[in-house]
Each structure stands twice: as structure tokens, then as C-alpha cells.
N, C-alpha and C positions, 0 to 999 in steps of 0.2 A: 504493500500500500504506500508506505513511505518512497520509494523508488517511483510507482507510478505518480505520485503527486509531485516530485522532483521533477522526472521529465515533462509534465506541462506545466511548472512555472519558469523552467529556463528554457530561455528564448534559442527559436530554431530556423533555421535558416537553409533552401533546400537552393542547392546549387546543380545547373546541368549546365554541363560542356560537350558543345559539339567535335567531332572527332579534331585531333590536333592536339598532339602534345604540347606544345604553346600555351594552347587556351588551360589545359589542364594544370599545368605546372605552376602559372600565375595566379588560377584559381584556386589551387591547394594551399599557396604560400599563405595566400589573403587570409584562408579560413581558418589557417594556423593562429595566426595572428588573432581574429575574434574569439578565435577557445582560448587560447592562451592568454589576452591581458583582459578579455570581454565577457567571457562567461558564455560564452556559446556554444550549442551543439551544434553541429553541420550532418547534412549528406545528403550526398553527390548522388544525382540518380544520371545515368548513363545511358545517352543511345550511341549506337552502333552497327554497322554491318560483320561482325567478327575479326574484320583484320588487323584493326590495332589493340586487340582489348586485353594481349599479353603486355605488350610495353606501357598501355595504362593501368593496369596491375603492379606496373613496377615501382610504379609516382606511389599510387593510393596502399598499396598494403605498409607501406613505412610510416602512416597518418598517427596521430594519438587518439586513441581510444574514443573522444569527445566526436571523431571526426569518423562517419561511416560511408559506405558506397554501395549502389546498387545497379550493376546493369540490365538495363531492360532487355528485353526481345531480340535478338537481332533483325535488323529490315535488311530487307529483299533487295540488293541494287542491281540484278542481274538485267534486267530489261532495259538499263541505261546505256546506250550509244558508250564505245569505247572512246570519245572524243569528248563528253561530257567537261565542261568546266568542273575543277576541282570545288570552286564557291556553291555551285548547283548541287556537287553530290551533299555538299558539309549540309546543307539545307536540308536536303530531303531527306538525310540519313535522321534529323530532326522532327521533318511534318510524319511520316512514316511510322515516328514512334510517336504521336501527342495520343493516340487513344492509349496506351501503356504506359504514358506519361499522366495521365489525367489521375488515371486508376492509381498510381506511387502515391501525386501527388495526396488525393482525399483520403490515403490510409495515414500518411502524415500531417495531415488536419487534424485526424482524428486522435492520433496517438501523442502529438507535441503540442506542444506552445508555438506553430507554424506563424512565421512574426513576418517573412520576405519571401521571395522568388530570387534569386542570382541566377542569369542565365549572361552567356557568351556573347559576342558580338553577333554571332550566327543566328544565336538562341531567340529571337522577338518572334518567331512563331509561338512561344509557350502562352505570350501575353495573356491572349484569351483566355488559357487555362487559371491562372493567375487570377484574374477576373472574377471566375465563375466562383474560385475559393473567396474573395473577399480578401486578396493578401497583395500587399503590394509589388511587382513585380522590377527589381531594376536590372539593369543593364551595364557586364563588367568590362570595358574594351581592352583588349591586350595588347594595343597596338598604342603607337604614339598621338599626341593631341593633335599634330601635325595632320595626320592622318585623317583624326575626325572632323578637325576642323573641312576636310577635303569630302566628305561624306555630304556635309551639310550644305556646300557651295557647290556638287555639282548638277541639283536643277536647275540652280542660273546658270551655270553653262549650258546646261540642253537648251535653256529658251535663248540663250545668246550666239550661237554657233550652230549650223548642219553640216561643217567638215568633221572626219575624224580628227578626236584632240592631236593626234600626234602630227598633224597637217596646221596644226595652228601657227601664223606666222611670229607669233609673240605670246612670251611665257606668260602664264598665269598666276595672281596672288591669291590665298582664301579668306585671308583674312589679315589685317590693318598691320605691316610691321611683318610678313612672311615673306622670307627669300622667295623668288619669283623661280618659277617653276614650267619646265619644258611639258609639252601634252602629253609627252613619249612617257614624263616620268612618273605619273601618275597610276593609280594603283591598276592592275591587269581588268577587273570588272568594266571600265568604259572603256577600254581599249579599243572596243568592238562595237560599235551602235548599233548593229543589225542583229548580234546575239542576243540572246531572250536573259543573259547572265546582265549585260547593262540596261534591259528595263526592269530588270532585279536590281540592280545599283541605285537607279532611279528613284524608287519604290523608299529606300530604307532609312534616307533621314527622316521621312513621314514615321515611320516603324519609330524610329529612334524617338522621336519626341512621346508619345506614347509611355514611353517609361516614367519610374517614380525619381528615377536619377542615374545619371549614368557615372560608371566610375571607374580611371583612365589610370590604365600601368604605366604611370610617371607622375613628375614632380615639379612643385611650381616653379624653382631656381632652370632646372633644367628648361620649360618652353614658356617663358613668362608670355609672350605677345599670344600667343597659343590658348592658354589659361583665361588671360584679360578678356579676349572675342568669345570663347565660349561662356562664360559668365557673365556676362556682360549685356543678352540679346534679350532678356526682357522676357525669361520664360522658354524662349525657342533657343538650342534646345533647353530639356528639365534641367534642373542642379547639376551641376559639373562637382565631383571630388575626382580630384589627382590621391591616389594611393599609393604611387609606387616609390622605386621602384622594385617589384616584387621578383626575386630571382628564386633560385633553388638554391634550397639548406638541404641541409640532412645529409652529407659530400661522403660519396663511396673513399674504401678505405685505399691509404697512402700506400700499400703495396704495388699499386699499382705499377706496370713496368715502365711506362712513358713517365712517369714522375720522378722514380727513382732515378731515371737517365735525367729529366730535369735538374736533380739534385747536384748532379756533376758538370753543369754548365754555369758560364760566367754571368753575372748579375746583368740584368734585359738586356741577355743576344738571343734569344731565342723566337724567331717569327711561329707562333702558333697558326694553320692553316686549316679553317673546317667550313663545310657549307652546310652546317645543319642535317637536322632529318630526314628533312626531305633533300635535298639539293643535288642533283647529280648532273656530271657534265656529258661533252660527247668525248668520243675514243681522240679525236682530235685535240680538243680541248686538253685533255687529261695531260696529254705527251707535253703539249707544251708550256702547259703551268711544272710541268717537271724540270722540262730544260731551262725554265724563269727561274727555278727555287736552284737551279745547281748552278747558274750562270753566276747569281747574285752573289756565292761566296758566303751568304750568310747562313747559322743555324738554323734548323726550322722542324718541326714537328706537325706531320701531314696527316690530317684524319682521311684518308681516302676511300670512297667506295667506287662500285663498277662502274663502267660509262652507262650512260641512257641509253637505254633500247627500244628500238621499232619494229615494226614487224618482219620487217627485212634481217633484221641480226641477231634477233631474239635468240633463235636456236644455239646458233653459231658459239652469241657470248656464253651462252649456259654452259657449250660445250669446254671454252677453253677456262670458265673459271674451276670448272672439277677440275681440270689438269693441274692449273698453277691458279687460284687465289689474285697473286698480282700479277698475271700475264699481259695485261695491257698499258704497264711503266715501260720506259723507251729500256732500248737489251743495256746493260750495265750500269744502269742510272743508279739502283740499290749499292752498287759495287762502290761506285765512284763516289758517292756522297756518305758513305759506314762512318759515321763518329761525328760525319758535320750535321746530320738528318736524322731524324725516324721516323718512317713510314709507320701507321696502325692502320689495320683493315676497319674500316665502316665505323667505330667509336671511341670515344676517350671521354675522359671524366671532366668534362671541358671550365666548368668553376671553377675548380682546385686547377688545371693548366694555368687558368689565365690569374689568378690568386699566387700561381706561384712567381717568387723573387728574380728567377730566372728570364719569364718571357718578359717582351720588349714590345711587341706589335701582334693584331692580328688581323689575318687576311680572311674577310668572312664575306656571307652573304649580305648580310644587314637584315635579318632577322631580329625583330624586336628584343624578344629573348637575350638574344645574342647579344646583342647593343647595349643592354643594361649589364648585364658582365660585365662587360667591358669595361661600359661606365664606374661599375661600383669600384672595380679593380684598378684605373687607371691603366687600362691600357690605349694603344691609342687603335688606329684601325687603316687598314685597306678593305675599300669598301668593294665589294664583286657582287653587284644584286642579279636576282634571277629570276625573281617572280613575287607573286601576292603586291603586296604596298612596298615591296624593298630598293627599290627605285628610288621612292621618295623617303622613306629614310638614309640612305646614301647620299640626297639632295641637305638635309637636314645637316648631317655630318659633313658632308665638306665645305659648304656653304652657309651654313648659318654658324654651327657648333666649332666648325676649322678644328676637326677634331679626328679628321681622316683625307686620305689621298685615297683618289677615285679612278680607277681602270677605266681604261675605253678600247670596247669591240671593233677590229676590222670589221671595210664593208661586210665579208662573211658571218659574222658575230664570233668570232674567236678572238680571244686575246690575246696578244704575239707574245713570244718568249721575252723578245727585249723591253717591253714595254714590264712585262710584269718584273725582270731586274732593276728595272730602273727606280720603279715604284718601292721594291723590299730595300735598293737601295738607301732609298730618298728617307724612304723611314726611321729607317736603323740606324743610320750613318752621316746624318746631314744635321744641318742646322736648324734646317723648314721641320725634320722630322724631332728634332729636340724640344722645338716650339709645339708642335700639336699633342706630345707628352705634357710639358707642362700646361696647356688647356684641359686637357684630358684628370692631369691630376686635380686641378680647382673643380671640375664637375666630380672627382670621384668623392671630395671631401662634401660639396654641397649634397650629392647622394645622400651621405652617410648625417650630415645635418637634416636631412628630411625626415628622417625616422629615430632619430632624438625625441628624449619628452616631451620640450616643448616645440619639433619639427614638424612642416607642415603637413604632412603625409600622415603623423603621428594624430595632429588635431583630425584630419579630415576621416577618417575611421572613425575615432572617438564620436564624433557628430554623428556620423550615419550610425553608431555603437547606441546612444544615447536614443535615437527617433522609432530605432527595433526593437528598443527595450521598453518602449512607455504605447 
């Protein structure tokens, strides 16, 4: 009895994330964060189609007690065209499950103190559901204010433009005090005006306003003009809180073999190089970000996985990675770089890399995620976007933040070898790259000032802490 009376006077909060380790990993931080200095119960109820729901097992079974998860059903995406926008599947994998979403939800009404809705950026199909409980539902975004700001300004682009954005002759701002921004680098959903994915893009500031508040993985020091526009509009959108920046704790252990080879390197020579979870290049690409990384003369630590595959070489690759693993490094590249390099296949413990005393730079996608690492850690960045919004956080970093040197594709879209030495050069070894450390280090401290007692990241919880608890 006492146990049932406890779980509905402390306040509960049901969190769903759309597929994306991303969305997951900034949402577990946050929910840490409410159990631990808030008093709150969490959990996670999950849709999915099967394929990621081992490496979300890997975030969620390391939670504390306070924090529970549930995946629902798996949905059906078998009927989906294999050319499907990755945004379209994250969606549906969503609407797919709201009847097994509905049914979590009212057993959780029924059994908590059910106080919010937390869903994803993907997540504003649940709204309705939300709704029909009488529980407020808001809105967590994973990505930068930058970004949202860009959300919200682009139905005035639709009514001000009928070229494709990236045919516009002059860049664009979203708001008062934003570095001006090429069409090309804007995020992949309006890329395409004729795809049914950008009259989805179209659609979601509408979505977004709808919420009880939305709440942005970042920090006010970090995008102040960013912050100012969205608070600022008089209601449209809801309440802006910056939370972040929320990264991943809880760091697998130091054993690790890429660490311990850190350990015997000299204090930031080391280029750490990864493109995220998802990220993968062509067989082209691959060679010559190799022959960039051994040209450059500098240390480096390469999380690499296989090249992208078409249907044309699908078979092919499968066949030569059973052979050899790294069969598609140029032939002695392993040999010739032993002691300056190390290669890891497909992961590395990438917090504790960029945490450690050793690295010096990293050459990433610009992955939100990613970016805040960074941030927290001071390191500084070569920027390589490749898809989603990473463009315009890349735009963000070299151009507003001056907190990164930014690659650029031959006509072909590959990256040449000497341009990427140039870049690891300019980093590691120049004056320009000594200066974007120290920018890099004033943001890693203002970070770390945002979730201080009295930090703003600190207060903006507490406030949403305070409106879920009464």
C-alpha cells in the first residue's frame, strides 16, 4: 500500500524517442538529471521496427532504477520503397505504433502521478495522444537552436521562393544576428520540394507550436542570438528552455585498447576521426581520407566502418569483408602508418577519446551529439557533414563559433587527399589552429558554467522541475 501511494505522489514523466541513438542518449541524460536532483520517475516507452533495439538496450539497461523502459510492438516497414527518406521512416516507425502507444500511455495514467508527455523532435504525432490523457505534452529537440530556429522560418521561404533552396542566389538568415546561410546548407528535408519529406518539413513548425514547451540540447552562452529570436516571438513558438548541453555519462571502462594506446601519446597530437553511427563513406572516399590522414604526418585514431553500399556492390562488399575486415584501406596504409595511427573497426568509446589529455582535434560529421563532446571537452573540430541538419551545424562552427575548419567536396563530392592534409595540418600545427582551441576552450568552460547551481541550463530544468511538480 505504502509503495502504491508513493508511486502516484511522485511525479512521472513518460518519455518516447523515435529511432536514433541521438535522440535516445540526450533523452536519457535529461531524465537522469530529473531523478537524480528532481525527484522523478521516468519511462521510456519505445517504438521501433527491430533493428536498432539491441544498441538501445545498451543506453537504457545502465539507467537507475527511478528510470524504466518499454518497447512496444515492432511496426511493419516492409512495404516502404527502399529509397524512403530516413525522416519519413523515423515518423512512421512513430504513427505505426500511437495505437500501442495510446494503450502504455493510459496504463501509466492509471498506475503514476502521469505529470508530462516528453517526446523527440520526430515525436509530435503523440500530441493527440497526450491530449486525450489531459497531460501536457512537450517537445525535447536534440539538435541545435540554430537549427530550430530554421524549422520555424522555413514557411517564409516557401511563400518567398519557387527555386530549389540550393539554386538561391543569396544566402539566407532565420533569424536577427544569424550567420547567413547557403540553400545547399540547410537541413536535407527541403532539399527537395517535390518530395512528400519537404511538405512534411513544411507541416512541423505548425506541429511544433502545439507543444507545452519545447526544450533545446544547448545552452544560452553557447547560441545567445539563437535563444533571444526564439523567446522572444510572443508565444510562437511555446516556451523555449535550453537544457543542454546533455552528452553521455556513464563512460565504458578504461581498458579499453584505443585508450590505452592514447595513454602513450604526447599531450593534443592526436586527430581523433569518426562519423558517427550512422555515417559511412564511398570505397573512394575511404582511400582517400587514408592517404589525407598518412600525408598529414600527424597522429590520428580512425573509427572506420565499411564503404556505403548499392545495389550494384552489395554482394561483392559482403564478400571481401568475411575475407579481410579492412580490405578496403589502400594495400600498406596499416603498415606504413603502425605507431603514428590506429585504425578501430566500426566503434570506440568516443567521450572518454575526446576527454582524453592526448587528443588535439576532431574530424567529425557535425553530428549534434558529437558537437557537444566536443564542446564540453574543448576540443576543436574539422567539420565533414553528410547528412540530416549537419551542414548547418558545420555552418554554425566555422562561421559563427570559429571553432572549426570546414572540408570542401570536389565537383565529384569526394574530398581530395591534399585538401584533407592541409586541413589536419592547419589544425594541429598552425597558429589559425591554436586560435580555434582557444575559442573552443572559453565554450568548453561556458559549457560547464551552464550546469553549475546557479547555470542556466541548471535554472531552466529546475523551472520546467517546478510547473511538473504542482
Amino acid at each position: 500500500m505504502e509503495a502504491a501511494a508513493a508511486a502516484q505522489s511522485t511525479p512521472h514523466i513518460a518519455m518516447v524517442p523515435t529511432p536514433g541513438m541521438g535522440h535516445l542518449i540526450s533523452l536519457t541524460e535529461f531524465a537522469k538529471r530529473l531523478v537524480r536532483y528532481h525527484n522523478f520517475t521516468v519511462t521510456f516507452l519505445i517504438p521501433h521496427d527491430g533493428s536498432s533495439k539491441k544498441s538501445q538496450l545498451s543506453v537504457l539497461e545502465g539507467l537507475p532504477t527511478s528510470i524504466s523502459h518499454s518497447f512496444l510492438p515492432p511496426t511493419d516497414m516492409s512495404n516502404l520503397p527502399a529509397d524512403t527518406p530516413i525522416e519519413t521512416r523515423i515518423i512512421l516507425t512513430l504513427t505505426r505504433s500511437l495505437t500501442d502507444l495510446r494503450e502504455s500511455l493510459r496504463a501509466l495514467a492509471e498506475s503514476t502521478r502521469l505529470v508530462a508527455l516528453l517526446v523527440d523532435l520526430f515525436g509530435f504525432p503523440a500530441f493527440d495522444l497526450a491530449a486525450e490523457l489531459g497531460v501536457p505534452a512537450y517537445l525535447f529537440y536534440s539538435c541545435n537552436a540554430m537549427s530550430l530556429c530554421s524549422v520555424f522560418h522555413i514557411p517564409k521561404l516557401d511563400q518567398m521562393y519557387t527555386c530549389e533552396y540550393r539554386d538561391l542566389p543569396e544566402p539566407v538568415q532565420f533569424f536577427p544576428g544569424c550567420v547567413p546561410v547557403q540553400g545547399i546548407d540547410m537541413i536535407d528535408p527541403v532539399q527537395n520540394r517535390q518530395d512528400d519529406t519537404y511538405k512534411l518539413a513544411l507541416g512541423v513548425a505548425k506541429q511544433y507550436q502545439r507543444a507545452a514547451g519545447l526544450l533545446v540540447n544547448s545552452f544560452l552562452d553557447l547560441e545567445p542570438a539563437a535563444f533571444k529570436f526564439l523567446m522572444q516571438k510572443g508565444g510562437e513558438p511555446p516556451p523555449v528552455y535550453p537544457v543542454g548541453p546533455l552528452i553521455r555519462t556513464g563512460l565504458e571502462s578504461r581498458s579499453d585498447l584505443c585508450l590505452r594506446w592514447l595513454d602513450d601519446q604526447p599531450n593534443v597530437s592526436v586527430l581523433y576521426v569518426s562519423f558517427g553511427s550512422g555515417g559511412t563513406l564511398s570505397l573512394d572516399q575511404i582511400r582517400e581520407l587514408a592517404f589525407g590522414l598518412e600525408e598529414s604526418g600527424h597522429r590520428f585514431v580512425w573509427v572506420v566502418k565499411s564503404p556505403s553500399e548499392d545495389s550494384k556492390n552489395a554482394t561483392f562488399f559482403k564478400e571481401q569483408i568475411a575475407d579481410e575486415p579492412l580490405w578496403f584501406l589502400p594495400e600498406g596504409f596499416l603498415e606504413r602508418t603502425k605507431g603514428l595511427g590506429m585504425v578501430v573497426p566500426s566503434w570506440a568509446p568516443q567521450v572518454q577519446i575526446l576527454s582524453h589529455g592526448s587528443t588535439g582535434g576532431f574530424l567529425s560529421h557535425c553530428g549534434w551529439n558529437s558537437v557537444l563532446e566536443s564542446i564540453v571537452n574543448g576540443v576543436p573540430i574539422i567539420a565533414w557533414p553528410l547528412f540530416a541538419e549537419q551542414r548547418l551545424n558545420a555552418v554554425e562552427l566555422t562561421t559563427d563559433l570559429k571553432v572549426a575548419l570546414r572540408v570542401q567536396p570536389n565537383e565529384d563530392g569526394v574530398v581530395e587527399r591534399r585538401q584533407i592534409s592541409e586541413c589536419i595540418k592547419r589544425l594541429m600545427a598552425s597558429e589559425e589552429g591554436k586560435m580555434l582551441r582557444e575559442r573552443m576552450t572559453a565554450l568548453r568552460l561556458a559549457a560547464t558554467t551552464a550546469f553549475a547551481e546557479d547555470g542556466s541550463s541548471t535554472k531552466k530544468i529546475s523551472e520546467l522541475a517546478d510547473i511538473w511538480n504542482h
